[in-house]
N, C-alpha and C positions, 0 to 999 in steps of 0.2 A: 043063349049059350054060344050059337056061331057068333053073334057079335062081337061076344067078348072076346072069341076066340081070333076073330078078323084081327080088331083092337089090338091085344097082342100082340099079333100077328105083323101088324104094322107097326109097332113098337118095336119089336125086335130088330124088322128091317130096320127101321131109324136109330136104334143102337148100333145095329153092325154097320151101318153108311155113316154113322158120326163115327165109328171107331175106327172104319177104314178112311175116312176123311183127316182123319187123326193124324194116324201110322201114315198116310202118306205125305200130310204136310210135312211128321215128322223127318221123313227121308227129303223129302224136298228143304228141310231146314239143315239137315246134316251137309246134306251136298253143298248148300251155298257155305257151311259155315267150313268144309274142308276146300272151297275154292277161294273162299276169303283168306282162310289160311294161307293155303300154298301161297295164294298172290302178296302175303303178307310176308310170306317167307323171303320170296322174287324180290321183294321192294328190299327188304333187309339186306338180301343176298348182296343184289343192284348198291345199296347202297354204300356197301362194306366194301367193295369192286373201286366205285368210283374213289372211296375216301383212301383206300389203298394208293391209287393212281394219283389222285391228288398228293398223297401224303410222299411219291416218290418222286411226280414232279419237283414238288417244294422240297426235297433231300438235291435232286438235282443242280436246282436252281439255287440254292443254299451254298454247294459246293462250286458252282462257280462262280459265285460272288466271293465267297473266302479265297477261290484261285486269285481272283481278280486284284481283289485287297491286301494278296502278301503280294504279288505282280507289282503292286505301284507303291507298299511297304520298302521291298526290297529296292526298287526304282529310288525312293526318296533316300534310303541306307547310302545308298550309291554316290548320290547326290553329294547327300552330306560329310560323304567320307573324302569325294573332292574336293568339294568347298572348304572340309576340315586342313586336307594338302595346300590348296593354294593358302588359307590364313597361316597355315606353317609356315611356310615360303617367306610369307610376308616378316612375320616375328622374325624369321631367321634373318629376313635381311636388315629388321628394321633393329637386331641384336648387332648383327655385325656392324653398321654405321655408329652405334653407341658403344660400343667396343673401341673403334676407332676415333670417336669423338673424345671417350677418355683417352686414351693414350696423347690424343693430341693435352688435351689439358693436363696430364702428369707432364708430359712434356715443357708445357709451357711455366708447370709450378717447378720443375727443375730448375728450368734456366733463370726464375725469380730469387728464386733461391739461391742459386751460384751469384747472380748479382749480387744479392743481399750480402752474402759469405763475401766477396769482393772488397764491397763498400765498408763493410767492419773490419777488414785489412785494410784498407785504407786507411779509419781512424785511426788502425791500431799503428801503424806505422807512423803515422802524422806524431801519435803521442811519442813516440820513436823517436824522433827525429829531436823534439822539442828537450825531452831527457838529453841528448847530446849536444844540442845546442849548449842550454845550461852547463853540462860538465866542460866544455871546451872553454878555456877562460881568455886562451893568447885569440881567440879569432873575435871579430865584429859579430853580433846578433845579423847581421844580414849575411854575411861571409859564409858563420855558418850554417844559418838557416839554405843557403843555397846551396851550399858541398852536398847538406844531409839531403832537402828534397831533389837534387839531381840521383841520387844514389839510392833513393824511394824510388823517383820515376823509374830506374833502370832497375829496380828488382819487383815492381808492381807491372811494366811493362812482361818484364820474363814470367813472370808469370799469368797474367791475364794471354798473352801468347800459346801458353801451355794448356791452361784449360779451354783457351777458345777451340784450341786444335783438336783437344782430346772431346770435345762437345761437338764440335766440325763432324769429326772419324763418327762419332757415336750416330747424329743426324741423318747423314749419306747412308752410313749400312743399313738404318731402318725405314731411311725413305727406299734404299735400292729393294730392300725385299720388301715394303711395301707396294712399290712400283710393279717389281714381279709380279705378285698377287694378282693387281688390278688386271693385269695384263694378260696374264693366263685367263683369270677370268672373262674380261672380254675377246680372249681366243675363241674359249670354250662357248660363248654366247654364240657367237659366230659361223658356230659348226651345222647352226642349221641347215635343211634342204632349203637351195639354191631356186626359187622361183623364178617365172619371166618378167615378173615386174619389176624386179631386183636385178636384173643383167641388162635392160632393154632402158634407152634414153629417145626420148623424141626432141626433135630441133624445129620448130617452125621457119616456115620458108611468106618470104611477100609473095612468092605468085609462080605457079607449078611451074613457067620458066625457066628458074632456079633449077633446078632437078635437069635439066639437060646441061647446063651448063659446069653442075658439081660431077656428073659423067664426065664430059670433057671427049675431044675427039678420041674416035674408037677407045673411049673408058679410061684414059690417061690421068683424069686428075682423081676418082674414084680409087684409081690405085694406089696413085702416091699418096691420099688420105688414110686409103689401111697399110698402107705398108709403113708409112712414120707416125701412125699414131696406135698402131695394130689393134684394132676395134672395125667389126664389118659395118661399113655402110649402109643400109637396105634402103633402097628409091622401088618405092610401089606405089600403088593406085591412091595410096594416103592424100586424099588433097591437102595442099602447103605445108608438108611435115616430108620427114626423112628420120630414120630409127637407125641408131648407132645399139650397137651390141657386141657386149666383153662381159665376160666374167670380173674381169676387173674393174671395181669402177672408179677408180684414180685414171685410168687409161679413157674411160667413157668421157669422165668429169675433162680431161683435156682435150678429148676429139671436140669436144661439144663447144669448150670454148675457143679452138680451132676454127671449125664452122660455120660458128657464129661470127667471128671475127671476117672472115673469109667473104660470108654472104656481106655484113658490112659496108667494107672493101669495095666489094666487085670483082677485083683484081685473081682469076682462078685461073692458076695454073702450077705446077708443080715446083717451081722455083718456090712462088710466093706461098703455095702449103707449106713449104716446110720451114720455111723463117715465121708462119703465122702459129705450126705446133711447136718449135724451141719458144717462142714467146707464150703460149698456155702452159707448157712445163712449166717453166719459170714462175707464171704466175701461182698452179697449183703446188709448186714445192713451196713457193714463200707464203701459202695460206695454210698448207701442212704446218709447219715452223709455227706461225702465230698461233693456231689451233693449239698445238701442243703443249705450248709455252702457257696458254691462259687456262688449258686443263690443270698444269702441275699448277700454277699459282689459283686456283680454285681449290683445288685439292689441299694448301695448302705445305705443299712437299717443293725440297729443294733440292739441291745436287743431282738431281739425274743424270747419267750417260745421254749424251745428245742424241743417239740411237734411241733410246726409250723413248726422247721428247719426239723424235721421226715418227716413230712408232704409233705413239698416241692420237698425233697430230693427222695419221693416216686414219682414225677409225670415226674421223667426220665425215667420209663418203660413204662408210659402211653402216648399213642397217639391219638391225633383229628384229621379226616379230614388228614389223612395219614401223620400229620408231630407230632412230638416228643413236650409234651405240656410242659415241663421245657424251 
């Protein structure tokens, strides 16, 4: 009986130690499964944190790449909105020279035309003549074939006179304001800002020498260079060069071939400056003159006021935009 009762006995124990063996795994199971949790929660948490931050970097970074992309959108807009201007420009001028191209060819089917009109006065008059030959019966066929063409020539004459003239007037008034045109035009080209490399001429010298000698005792010949060609001198440290400067460069253009003339020579002093700048004048108005002259006849145009041809013939020294405005 105690046996069985020990047996039990120890039975029990080992039910209640496997039960409390149980129940505490089972708390040791809960605990790991609520730390697994939280830390699964963390990882979640963590995760949603970073893809947050990622997801507003890449908002960030998004937005200024599209700043970027209308930045150099707008840049090309720009661009093209230039480039649109200058092929403007270009049409516009390459409209006005074909503007001008016709008018010269209506021009030109004009005066074919009044020839033509002419020459069919002419026949018509020749048959003229021959009708009165015929009716004239007291004269010779030579007699009067001469009375009548003498009195053709004299009214084919008055009138070829009259239309030449009234073709002349018509010519002149549309070369004169075609000439205008041109002319204001290359004024208004002209209005540019005034650079130093556009006012300023260099003269080479054989050997810095020179340079005391274009001074001249206490600066005497230095002055009567700018004083008769008025354009300043400047002699500085420039090896074998001397720099003429004017606004004007018809006034530069003649110091220069003054100068040069001058070094030449040899012969410096103020008598010979100035019979060497009236001999550059001279030269530079008679290459004005020619300049002018082979503008209009390129141009095409004729009768101009010889002041216009002056005119013209002066914008061979003058330059726009670094090219030569003739």
């Amino acid at each position: 009986m105690e046996f069985i009762i020990a047996l039990l006995a120890v039975l029990g124990g080992l039910a209640i130690g496997a039960g409390a063996g149980y129940y505490g795994r089972s708390l040791v199971s809960k605990k790991r499964i609520g730390q697994a949790e939280f830390a699964s929660t963390r990882i979640v948490e963590d995760a949603k944190e970073q893809s947050r931050a990622i997801l507003i970097e890449a908002k960030e970074e998004s937005l200024e790449l599209r700043r970027e992309g209308e930045s150099e959108i707008r840049e090309q807009r720009s661009e093209m909105k230039r480039s649109e201007r200058r092929l403007a420009n270009r049409e516009e001028n390459l409209e006005r020279r074909g503007s001008n191209l016709e008018k010269r060819e209506r021009s030109l089917t004009e005066s074919e035309r009044k020839a033509e009109e002419l020459q069919s006065d002419l026949e018509s008059l020749k048959d003229q003549a021959l009708v009165k030959i015929e009716e004239v019966a007291e004269m010779t066929i030579g007699e009067a074939s001469e009375v009548v063409m003498r009195q053709a020539e004299d009214d084919m004459e008055h009138d070829i006179a009259r239309r030449y003239r009234d073709f002349e007037q018509e010519a002149t008034e549309r070369a004169q304001e075609q000439g205008a045109r041109i002319l204001a035009t290359s004024i208004h080209r002209m209005a540019a800002e005034v650079v130093s490399e556009i006012t300023v001429t260099t003269v080479p010298l054989p050997s810095d020498d020179m340079k005391g000698r274009l001074i001249g005792r206490e600066g005497r010949n230095i002055r009567a260079i700018e004083k008769n060609t008025g354009v300043d001198l400047i002699i500085d440290d420039t090896p074998e060069a001397v720099t003429l400067s004017c606004f004007d460069p018809i006034r530069r253009e003649v110091a220069r071939l003054a100068v040069t003339k001058l070094i030449a020579d040899g012969r410096i002093h103020p008598a010979r400056i100035e019979e060497m700048v009236n001999r550059a004048k001279k030269e530079v108005d008679d290459s004005i003159w020619k300049s002018g002259e082979q503008a209009i006849f390129d141009a095409g145009v004729r009768g101009l006021n010889p002041e216009v041809i002056k005119l013209l013939g002066r914008l061979k020294y003058r330059y726009s935009y670094g090219e030569n405005v003739l």
